[in-house]
PyMOL CGO cylinders between C-alpha atoms (Angstrom):
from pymol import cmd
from pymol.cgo import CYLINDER

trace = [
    CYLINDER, -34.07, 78.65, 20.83, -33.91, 75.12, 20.09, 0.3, 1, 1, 1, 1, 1, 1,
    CYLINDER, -33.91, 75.12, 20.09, -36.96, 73.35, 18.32, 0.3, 1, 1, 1, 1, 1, 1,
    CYLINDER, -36.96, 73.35, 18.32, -39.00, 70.91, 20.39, 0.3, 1, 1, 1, 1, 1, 1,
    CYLINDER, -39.00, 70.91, 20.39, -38.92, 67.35, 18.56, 0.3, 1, 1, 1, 1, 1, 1,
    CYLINDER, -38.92, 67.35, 18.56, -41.94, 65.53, 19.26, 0.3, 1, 1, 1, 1, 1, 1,
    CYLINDER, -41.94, 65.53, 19.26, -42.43, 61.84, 17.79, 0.3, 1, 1, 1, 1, 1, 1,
    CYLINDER, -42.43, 61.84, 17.79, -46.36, 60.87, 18.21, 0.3, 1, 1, 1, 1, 1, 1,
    CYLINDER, -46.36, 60.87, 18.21, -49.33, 58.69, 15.94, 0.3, 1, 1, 1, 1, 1, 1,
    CYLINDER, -49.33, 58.69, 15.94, -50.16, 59.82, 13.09, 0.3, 1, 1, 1, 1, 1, 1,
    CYLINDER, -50.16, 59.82, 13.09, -53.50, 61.76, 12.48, 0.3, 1, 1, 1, 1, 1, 1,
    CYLINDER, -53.50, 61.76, 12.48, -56.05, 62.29, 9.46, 0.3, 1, 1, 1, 1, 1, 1,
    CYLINDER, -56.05, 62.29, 9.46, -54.43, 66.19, 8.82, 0.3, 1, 1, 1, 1, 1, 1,
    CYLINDER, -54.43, 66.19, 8.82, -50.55, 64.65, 8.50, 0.3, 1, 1, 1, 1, 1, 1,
    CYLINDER, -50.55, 64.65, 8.50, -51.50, 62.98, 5.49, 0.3, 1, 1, 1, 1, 1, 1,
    CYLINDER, -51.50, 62.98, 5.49, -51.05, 65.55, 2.63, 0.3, 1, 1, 1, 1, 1, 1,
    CYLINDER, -51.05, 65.55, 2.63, -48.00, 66.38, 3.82, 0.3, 1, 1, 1, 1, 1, 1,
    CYLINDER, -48.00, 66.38, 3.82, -47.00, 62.67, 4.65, 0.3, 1, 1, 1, 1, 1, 1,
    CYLINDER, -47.00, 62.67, 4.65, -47.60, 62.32, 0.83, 0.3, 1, 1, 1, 1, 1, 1,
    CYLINDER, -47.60, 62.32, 0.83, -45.35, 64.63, 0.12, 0.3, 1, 1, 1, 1, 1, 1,
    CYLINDER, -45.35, 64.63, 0.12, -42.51, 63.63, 1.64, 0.3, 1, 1, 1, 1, 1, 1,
    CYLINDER, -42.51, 63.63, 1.64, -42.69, 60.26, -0.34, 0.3, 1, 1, 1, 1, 1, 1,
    CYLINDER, -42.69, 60.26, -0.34, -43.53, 61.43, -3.28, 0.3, 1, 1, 1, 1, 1, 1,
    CYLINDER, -43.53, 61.43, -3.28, -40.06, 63.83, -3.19, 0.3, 1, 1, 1, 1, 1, 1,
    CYLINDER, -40.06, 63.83, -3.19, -38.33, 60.77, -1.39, 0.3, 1, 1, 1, 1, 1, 1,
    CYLINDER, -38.33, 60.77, -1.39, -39.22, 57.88, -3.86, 0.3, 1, 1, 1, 1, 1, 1,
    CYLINDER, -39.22, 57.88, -3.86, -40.42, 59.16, -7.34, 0.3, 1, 1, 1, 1, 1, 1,
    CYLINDER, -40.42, 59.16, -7.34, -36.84, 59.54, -8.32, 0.3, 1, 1, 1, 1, 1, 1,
    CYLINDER, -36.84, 59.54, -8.32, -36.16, 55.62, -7.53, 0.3, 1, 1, 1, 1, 1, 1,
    CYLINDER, -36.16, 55.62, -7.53, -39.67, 54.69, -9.38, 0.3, 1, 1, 1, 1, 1, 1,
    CYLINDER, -39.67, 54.69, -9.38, -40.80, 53.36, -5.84, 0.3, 1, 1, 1, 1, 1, 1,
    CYLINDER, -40.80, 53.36, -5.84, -43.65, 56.04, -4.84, 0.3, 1, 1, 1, 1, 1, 1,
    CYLINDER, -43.65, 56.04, -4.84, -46.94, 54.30, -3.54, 0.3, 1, 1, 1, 1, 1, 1,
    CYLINDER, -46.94, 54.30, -3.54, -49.95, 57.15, -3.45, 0.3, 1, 1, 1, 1, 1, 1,
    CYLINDER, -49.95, 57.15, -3.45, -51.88, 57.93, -0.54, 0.3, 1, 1, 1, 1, 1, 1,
    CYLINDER, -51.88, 57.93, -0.54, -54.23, 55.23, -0.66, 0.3, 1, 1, 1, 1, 1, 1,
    CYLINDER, -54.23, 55.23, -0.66, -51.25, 52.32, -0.01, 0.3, 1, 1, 1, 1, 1, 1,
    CYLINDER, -51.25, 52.32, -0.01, -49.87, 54.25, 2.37, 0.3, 1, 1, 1, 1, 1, 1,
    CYLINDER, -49.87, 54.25, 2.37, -52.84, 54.88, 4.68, 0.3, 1, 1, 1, 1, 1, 1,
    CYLINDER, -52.84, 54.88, 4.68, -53.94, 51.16, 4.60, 0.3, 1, 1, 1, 1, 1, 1,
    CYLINDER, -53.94, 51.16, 4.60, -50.15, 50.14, 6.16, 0.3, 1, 1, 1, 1, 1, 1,
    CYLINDER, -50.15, 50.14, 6.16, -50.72, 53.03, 9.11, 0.3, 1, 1, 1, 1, 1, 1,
    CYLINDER, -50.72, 53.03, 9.11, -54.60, 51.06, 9.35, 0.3, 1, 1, 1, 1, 1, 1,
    CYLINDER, -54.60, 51.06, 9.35, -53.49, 47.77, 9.86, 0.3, 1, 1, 1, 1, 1, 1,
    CYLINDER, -53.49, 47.77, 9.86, -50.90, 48.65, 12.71, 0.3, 1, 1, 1, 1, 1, 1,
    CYLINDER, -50.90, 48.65, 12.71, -51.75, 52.32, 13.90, 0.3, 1, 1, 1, 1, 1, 1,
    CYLINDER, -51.75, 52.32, 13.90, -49.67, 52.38, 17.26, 0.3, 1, 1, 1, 1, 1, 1,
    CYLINDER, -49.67, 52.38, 17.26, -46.77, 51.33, 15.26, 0.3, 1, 1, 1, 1, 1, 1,
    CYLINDER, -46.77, 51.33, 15.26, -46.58, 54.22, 12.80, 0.3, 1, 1, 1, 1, 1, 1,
    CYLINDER, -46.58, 54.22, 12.80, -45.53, 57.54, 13.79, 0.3, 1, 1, 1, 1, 1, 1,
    CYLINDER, -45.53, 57.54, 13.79, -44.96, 61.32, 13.32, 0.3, 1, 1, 1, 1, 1, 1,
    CYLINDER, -44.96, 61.32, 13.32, -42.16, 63.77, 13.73, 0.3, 1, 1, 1, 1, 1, 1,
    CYLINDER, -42.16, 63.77, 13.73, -42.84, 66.94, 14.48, 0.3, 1, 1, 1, 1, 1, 1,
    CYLINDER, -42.84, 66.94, 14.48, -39.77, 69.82, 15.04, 0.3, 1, 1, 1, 1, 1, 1,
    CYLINDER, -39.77, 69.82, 15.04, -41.34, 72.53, 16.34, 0.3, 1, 1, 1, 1, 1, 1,
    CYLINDER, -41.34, 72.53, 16.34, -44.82, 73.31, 14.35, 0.3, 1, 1, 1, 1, 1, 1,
    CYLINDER, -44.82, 73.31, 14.35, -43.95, 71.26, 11.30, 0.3, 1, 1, 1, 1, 1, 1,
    CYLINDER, -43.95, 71.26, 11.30, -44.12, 67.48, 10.44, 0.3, 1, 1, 1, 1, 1, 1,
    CYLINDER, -44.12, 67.48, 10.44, -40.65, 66.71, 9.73, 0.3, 1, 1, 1, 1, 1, 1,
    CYLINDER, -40.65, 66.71, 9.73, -41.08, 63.14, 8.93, 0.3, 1, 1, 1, 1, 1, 1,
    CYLINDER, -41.08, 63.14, 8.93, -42.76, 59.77, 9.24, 0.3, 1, 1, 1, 1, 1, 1,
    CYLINDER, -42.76, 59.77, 9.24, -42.42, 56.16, 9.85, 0.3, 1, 1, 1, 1, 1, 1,
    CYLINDER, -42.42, 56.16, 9.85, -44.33, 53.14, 8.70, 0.3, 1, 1, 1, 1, 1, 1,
    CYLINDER, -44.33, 53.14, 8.70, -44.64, 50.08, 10.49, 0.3, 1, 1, 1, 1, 1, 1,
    CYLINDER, -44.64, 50.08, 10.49, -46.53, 46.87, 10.24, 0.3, 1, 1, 1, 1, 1, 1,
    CYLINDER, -46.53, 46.87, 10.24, -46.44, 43.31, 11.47, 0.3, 1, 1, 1, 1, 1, 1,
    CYLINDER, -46.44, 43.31, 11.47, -45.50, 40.82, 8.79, 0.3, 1, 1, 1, 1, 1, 1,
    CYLINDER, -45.50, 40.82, 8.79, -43.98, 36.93, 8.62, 0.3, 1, 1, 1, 1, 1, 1,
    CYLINDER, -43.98, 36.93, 8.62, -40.78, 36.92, 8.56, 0.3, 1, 1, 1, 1, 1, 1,
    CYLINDER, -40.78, 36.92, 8.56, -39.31, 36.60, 4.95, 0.3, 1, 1, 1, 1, 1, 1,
    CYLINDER, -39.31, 36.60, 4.95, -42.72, 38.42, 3.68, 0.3, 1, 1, 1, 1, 1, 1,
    CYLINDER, -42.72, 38.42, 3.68, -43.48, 42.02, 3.01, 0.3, 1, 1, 1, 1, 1, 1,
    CYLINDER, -43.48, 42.02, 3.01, -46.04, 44.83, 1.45, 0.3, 1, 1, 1, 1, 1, 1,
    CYLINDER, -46.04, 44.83, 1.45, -46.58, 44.72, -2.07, 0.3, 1, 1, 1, 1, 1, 1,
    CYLINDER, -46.58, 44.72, -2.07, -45.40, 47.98, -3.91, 0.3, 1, 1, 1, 1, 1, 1,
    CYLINDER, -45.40, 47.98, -3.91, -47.82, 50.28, -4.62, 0.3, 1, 1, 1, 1, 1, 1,
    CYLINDER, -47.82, 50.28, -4.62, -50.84, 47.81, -2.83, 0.3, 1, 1, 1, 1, 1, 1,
    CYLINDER, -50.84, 47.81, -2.83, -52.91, 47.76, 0.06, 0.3, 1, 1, 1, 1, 1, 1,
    CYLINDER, -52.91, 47.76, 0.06, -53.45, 46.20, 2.87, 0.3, 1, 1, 1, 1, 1, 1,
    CYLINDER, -53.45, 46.20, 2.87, -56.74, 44.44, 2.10, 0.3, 1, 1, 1, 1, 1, 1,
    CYLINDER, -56.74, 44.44, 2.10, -57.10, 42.57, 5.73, 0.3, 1, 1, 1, 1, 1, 1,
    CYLINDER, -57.10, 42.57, 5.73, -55.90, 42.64, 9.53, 0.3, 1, 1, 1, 1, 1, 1,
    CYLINDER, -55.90, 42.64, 9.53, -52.47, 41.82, 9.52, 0.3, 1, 1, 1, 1, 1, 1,
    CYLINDER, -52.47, 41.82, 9.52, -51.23, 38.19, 10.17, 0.3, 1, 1, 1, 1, 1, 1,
    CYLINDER, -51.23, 38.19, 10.17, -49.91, 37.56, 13.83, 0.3, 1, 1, 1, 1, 1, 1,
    CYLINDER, -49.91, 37.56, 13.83, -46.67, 37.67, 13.62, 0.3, 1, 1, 1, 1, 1, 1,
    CYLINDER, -46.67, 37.67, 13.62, -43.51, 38.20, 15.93, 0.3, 1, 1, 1, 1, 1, 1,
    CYLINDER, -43.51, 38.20, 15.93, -41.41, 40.19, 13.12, 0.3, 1, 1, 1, 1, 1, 1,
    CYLINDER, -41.41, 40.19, 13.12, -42.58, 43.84, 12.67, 0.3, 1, 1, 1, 1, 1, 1,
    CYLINDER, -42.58, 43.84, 12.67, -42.06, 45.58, 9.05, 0.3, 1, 1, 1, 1, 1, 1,
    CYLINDER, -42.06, 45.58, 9.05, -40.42, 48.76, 9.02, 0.3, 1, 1, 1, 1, 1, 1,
    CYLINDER, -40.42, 48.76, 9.02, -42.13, 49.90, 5.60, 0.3, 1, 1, 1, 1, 1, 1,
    CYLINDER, -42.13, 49.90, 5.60, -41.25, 53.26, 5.07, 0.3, 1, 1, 1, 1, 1, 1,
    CYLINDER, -41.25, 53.26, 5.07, -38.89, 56.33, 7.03, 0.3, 1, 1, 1, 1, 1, 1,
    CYLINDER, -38.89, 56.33, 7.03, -38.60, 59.33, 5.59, 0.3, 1, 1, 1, 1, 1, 1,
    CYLINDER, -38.60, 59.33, 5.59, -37.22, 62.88, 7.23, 0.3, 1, 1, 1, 1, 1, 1,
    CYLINDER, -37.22, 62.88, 7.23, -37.30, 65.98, 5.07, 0.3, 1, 1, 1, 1, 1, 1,
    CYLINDER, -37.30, 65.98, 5.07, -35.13, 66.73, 2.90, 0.3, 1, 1, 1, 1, 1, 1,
    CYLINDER, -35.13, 66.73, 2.90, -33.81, 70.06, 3.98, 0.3, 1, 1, 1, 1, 1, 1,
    CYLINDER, -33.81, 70.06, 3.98, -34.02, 68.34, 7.73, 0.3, 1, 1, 1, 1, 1, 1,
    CYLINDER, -34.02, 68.34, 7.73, -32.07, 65.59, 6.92, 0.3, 1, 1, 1, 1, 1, 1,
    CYLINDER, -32.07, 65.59, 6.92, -27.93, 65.07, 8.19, 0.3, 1, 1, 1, 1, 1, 1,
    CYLINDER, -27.93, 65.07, 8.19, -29.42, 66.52, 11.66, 0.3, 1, 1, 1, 1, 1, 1,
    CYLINDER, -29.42, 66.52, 11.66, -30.06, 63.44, 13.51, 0.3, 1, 1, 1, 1, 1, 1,
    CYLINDER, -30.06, 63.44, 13.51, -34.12, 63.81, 13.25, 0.3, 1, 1, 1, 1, 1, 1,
    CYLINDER, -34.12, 63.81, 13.25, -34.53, 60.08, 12.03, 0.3, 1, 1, 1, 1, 1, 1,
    CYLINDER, -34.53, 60.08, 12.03, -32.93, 58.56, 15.64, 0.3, 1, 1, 1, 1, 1, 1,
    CYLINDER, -32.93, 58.56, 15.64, -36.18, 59.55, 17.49, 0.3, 1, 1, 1, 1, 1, 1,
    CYLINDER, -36.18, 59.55, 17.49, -39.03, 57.90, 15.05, 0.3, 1, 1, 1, 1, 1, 1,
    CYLINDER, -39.03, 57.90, 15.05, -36.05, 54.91, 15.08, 0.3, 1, 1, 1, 1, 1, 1,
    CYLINDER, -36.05, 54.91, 15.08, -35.81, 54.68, 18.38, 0.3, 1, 1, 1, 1, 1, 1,
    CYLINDER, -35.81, 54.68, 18.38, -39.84, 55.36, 19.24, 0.3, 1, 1, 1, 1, 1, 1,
    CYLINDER, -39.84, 55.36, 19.24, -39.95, 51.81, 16.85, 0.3, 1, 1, 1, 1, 1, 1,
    CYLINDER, -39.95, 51.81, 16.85, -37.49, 50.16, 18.74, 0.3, 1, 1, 1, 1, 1, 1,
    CYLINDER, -37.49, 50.16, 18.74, -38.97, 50.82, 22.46, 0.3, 1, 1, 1, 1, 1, 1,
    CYLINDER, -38.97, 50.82, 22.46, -42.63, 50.14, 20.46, 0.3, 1, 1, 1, 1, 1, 1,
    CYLINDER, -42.63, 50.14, 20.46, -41.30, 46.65, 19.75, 0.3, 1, 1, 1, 1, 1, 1,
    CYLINDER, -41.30, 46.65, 19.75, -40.36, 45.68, 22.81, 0.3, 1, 1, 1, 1, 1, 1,
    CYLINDER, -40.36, 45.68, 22.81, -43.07, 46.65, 24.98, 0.3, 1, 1, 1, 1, 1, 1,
    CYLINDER, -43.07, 46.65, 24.98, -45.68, 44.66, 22.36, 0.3, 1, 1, 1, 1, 1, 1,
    CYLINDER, -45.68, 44.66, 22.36, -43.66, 42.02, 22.54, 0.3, 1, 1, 1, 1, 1, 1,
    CYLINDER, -43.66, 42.02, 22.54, -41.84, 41.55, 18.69, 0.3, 1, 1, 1, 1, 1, 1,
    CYLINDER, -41.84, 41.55, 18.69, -38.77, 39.31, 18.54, 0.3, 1, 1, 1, 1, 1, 1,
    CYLINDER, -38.77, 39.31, 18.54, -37.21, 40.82, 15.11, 0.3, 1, 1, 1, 1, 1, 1,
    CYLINDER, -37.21, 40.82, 15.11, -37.56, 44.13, 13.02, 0.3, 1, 1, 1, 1, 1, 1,
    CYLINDER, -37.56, 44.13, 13.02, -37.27, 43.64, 9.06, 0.3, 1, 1, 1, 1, 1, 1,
    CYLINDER, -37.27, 43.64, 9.06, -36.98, 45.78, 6.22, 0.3, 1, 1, 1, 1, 1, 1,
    CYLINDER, -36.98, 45.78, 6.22, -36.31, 46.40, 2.76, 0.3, 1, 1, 1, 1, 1, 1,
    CYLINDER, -36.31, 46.40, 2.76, -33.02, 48.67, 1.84, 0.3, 1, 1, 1, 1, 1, 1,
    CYLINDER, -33.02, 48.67, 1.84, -33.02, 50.36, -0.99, 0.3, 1, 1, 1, 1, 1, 1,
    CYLINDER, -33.02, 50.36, -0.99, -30.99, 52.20, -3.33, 0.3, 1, 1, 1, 1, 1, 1,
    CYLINDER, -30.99, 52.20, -3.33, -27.84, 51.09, -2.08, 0.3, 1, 1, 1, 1, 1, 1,
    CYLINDER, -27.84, 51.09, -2.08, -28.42, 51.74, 1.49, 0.3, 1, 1, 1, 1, 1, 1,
    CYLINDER, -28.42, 51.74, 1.49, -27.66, 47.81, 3.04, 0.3, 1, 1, 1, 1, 1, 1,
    CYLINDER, -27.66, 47.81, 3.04, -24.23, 49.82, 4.51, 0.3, 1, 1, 1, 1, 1, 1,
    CYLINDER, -24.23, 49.82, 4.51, -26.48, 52.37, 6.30, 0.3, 1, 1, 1, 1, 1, 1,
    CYLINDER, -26.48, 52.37, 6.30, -28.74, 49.53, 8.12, 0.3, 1, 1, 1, 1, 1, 1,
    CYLINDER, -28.74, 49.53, 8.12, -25.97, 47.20, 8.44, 0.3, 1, 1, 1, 1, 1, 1,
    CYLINDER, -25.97, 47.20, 8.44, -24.27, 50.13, 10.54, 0.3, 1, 1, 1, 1, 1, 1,
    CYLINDER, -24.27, 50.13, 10.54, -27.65, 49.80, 12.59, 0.3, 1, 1, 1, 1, 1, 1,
    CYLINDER, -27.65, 49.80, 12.59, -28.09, 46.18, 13.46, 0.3, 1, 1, 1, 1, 1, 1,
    CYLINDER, -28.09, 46.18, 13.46, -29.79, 44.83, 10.53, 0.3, 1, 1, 1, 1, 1, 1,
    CYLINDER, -29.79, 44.83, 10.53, -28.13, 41.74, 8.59, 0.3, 1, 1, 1, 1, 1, 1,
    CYLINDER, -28.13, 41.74, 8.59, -29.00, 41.19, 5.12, 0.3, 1, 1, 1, 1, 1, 1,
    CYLINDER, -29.00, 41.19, 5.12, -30.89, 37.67, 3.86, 0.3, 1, 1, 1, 1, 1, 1,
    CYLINDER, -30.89, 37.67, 3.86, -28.86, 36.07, 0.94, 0.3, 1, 1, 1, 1, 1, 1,
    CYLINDER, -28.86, 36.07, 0.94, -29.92, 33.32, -1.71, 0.3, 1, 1, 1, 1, 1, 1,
    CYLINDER, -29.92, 33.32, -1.71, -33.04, 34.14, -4.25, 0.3, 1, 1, 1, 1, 1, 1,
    CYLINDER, -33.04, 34.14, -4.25, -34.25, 37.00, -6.60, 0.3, 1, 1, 1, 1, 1, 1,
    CYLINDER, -34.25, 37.00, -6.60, -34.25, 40.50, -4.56, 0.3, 1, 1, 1, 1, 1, 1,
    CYLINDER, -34.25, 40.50, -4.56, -37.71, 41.04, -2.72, 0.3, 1, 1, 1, 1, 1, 1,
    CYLINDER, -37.71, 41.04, -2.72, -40.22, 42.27, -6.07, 0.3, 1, 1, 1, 1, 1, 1,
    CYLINDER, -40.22, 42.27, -6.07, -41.07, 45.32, -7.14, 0.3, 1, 1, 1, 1, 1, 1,
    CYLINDER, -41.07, 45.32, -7.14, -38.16, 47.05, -4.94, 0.3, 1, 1, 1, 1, 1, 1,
    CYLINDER, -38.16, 47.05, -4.94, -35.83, 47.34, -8.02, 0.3, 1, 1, 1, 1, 1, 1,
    CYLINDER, -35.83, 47.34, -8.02, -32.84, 45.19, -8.78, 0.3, 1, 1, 1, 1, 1, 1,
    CYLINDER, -32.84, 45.19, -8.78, -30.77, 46.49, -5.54, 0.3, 1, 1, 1, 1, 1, 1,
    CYLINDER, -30.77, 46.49, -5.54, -33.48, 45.42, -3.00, 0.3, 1, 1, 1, 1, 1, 1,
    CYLINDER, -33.48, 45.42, -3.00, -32.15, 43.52, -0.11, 0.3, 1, 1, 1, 1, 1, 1,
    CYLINDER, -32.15, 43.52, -0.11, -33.95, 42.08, 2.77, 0.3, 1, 1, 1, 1, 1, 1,
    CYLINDER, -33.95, 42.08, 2.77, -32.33, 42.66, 6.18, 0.3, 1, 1, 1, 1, 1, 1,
    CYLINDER, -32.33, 42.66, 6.18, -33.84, 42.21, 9.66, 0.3, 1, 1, 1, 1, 1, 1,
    CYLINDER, -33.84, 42.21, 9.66, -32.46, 42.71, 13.17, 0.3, 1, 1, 1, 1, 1, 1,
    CYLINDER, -32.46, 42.71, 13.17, -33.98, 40.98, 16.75, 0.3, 1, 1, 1, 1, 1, 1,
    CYLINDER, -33.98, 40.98, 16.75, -35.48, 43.48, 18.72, 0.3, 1, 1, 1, 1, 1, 1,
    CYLINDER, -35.48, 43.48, 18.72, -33.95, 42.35, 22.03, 0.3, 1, 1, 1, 1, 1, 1,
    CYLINDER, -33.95, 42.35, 22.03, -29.60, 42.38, 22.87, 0.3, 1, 1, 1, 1, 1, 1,
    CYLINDER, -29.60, 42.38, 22.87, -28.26, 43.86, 19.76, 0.3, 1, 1, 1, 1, 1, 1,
    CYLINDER, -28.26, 43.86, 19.76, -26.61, 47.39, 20.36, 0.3, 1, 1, 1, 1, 1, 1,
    CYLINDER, -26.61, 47.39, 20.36, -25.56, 48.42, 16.69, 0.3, 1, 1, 1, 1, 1, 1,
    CYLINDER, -25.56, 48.42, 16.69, -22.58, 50.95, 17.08, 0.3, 1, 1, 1, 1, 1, 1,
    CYLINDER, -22.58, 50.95, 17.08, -24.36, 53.63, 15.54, 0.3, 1, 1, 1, 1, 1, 1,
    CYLINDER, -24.36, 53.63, 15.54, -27.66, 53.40, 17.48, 0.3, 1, 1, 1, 1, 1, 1,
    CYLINDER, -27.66, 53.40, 17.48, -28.24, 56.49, 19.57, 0.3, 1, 1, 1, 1, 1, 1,
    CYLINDER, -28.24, 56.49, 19.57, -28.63, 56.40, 23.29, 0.3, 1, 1, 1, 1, 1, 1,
    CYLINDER, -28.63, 56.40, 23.29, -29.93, 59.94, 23.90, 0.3, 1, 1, 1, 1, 1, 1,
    CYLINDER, -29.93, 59.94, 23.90, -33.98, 60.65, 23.98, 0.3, 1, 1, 1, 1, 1, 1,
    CYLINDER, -33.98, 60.65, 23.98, -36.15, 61.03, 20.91, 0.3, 1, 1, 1, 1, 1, 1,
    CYLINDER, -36.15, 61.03, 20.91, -34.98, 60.21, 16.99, 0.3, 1, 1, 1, 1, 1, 1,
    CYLINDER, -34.98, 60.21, 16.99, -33.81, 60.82, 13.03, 0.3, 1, 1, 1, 1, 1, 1,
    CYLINDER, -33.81, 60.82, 13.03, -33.34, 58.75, 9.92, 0.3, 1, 1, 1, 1, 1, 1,
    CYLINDER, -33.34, 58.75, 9.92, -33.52, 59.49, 5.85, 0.3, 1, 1, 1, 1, 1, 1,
    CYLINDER, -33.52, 59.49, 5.85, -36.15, 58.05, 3.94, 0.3, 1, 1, 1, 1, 1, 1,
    CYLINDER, -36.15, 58.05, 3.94, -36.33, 54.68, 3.96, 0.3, 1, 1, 1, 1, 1, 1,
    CYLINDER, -36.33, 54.68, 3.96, -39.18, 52.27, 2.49, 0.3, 1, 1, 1, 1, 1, 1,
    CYLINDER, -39.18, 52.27, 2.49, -40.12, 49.87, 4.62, 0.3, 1, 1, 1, 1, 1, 1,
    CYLINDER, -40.12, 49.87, 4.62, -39.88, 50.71, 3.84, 0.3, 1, 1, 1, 1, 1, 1,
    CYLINDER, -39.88, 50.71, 3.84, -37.87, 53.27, 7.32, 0.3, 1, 1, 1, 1, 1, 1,
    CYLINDER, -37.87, 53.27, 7.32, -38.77, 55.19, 1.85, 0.3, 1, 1, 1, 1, 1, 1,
    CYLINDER, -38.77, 55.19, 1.85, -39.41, 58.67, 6.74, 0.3, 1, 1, 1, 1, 1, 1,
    CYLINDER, -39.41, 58.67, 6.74, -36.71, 56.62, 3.38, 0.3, 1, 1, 1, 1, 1, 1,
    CYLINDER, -36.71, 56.62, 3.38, -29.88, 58.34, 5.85, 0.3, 1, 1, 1, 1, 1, 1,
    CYLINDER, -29.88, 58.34, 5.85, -27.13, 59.48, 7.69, 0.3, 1, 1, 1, 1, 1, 1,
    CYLINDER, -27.13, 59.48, 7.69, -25.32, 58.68, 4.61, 0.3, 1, 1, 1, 1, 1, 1,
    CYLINDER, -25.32, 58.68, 4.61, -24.98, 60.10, 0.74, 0.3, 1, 1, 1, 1, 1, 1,
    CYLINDER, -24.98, 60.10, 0.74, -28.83, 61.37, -0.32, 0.3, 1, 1, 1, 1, 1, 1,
    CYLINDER, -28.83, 61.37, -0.32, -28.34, 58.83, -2.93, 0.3, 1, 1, 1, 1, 1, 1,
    CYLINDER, -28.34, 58.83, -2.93, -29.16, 56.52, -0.29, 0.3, 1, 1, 1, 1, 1, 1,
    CYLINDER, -29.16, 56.52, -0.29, -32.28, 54.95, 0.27, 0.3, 1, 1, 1, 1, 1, 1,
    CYLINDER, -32.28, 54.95, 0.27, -34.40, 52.53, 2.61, 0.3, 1, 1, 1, 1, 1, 1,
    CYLINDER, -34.40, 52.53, 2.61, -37.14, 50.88, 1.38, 0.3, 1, 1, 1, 1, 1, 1,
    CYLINDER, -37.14, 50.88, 1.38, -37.57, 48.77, 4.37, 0.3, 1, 1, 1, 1, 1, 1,
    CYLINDER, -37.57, 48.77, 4.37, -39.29, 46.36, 2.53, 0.3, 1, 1, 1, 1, 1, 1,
    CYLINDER, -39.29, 46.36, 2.53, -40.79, 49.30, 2.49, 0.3, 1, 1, 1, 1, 1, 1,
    CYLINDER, -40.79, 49.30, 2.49, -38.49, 51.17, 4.31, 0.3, 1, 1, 1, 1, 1, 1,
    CYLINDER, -38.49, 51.17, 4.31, -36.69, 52.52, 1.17, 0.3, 1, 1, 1, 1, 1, 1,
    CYLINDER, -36.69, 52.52, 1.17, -36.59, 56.17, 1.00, 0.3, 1, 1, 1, 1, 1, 1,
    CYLINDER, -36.59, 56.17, 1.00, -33.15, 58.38, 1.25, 0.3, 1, 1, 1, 1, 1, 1,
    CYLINDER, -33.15, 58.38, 1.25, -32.71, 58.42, 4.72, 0.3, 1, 1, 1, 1, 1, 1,
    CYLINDER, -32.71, 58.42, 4.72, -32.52, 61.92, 6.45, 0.3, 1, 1, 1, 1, 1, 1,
]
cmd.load_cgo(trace, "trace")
C-alpha cells in the first residue's frame, strides 16, 4: 500500500524532530542554526512554512519568510520583529530525510510554496544555495545574482538566486499533486534530486536536498 503524503503547517510537537533533520542536514557544512533560530523564521511567517508527513512520520520541512529582495536571515539568528513587507518571499530552509530522499518527497512542500506565493500575492521567490547546489535550483527556475562577496555566514560557495513567482515553468518542476526536495537552507538546508553532497541553503535554503 502506498503511503499517504500530506504537506500541512507546522505544529509545536514537529519541532524535535524538525531539529533533527537539520542538525543531520547542515552540521556537516558548519551551517546548523538550533531550535531557537529556527522557530522564530516559522513565527514571523507561519502559513508559509510547512510539514511533510508520509504516512505517520514527518518526512521533512520547509522554511519560508518574507524578506527584501537582495536581503536574507542571519545564520544562526532570530527573527527579533514582524517581518518587513515585502513582495519577495525567502525560502530559508528544505530539508527531506535522508533515507527519504531521491523519491520525489521535496516536489510537494516545493510546490505547496509555489501555489502559497501566488495566492498571497509574492512577485519573486529567493534563496540561498549551498554547497554547490546553484545547478540543482538553476534546473528549477532560480537565476543566480552575480557581483559582490557571497551572502555571509553561508560559506565561501553561497550564491543568491531568486525566481518570479508568476510565468516561469522550470523544466524540472513537477506538474503532478503534492511535493519533494533535499535539504536546502533557505534556506529549501527540508536542505536534492542531485549528489547528497548537494545542498540548499536558500539563503537559508541550504541543506542537501532530498
Amino acid at each position: 500500500m502506498t503511503e499517504e503524503i500530506r504537506v500541512r503547517p507546522i505544529a509545536d510537537g514537529d519541532w524535535e524532530s524538525i531539529v533533527a533533520l537539520e542538525s543531520r542536514a547542515y552540521e556537516p557544512l558548519g551551517l546548523a542554526e538550533g531550535r531557537p533560530a529556527l522557530e522564530s523564521r516559522m513565527r514571523a511567517s507561519p502559513h508559509t512554512c510547512f510539514a511533510l508527513d508520509l504516512g505517520r512520520q514527518l518526512a521533512g520541512y520547509l522554511l519560508a519568510l518574507p524578506y527584501p529582495e537582495s536581503a536574507y536571515p542571519e545564520l544562526r539568528g532570530s527573527e527579533r520583529a514582524a517581518p518587513t513587507p515585502s513582495r519577495n518571499l525567502h525560502l530559508h530552509d528544505i530539508v527531506v530525510a535522508e533515507h527519504l530522499r531521491h523519491r520525489g518527497l521535496a516536489r510537494h512542500l516545493l510546490r505547496r510554496l509555489m501555489e502559497t506565493a501566488r495566492s498571497h500575492g509574492y512577485e519573486q521567490i529567493s534563496l540561498i544555495a549551498v554547497g554547490d547546489s546553484e545547478t540543482f535550483w538553476s534546473g528549477r527556475g532560480f537565476a543566480a545574482r552575480r557581483g559582490g562577496p557571497p551572502p555571509a555566514g553561508y560559506g565561501p560557495t553561497a550564491v543568491y538566486m531568486s525566481r518570479p513567482v508568476h510565468g516561469v515553468s522550470p523544466p524540472h518542476e513537477e506538474t503532478e499533486p503534492a511535493r519533494d526536495t533535499e535539504p536546502a537552507r533557505d534556506t529549501e538546508r527540508a536542505r536534492h534530486a542531485q549528489p547528497a553532497r548537494e545542498t540548499e541553503k536558500w539563503a537559508d535554503a541550504g541543506a542537501p536536498l532530498a
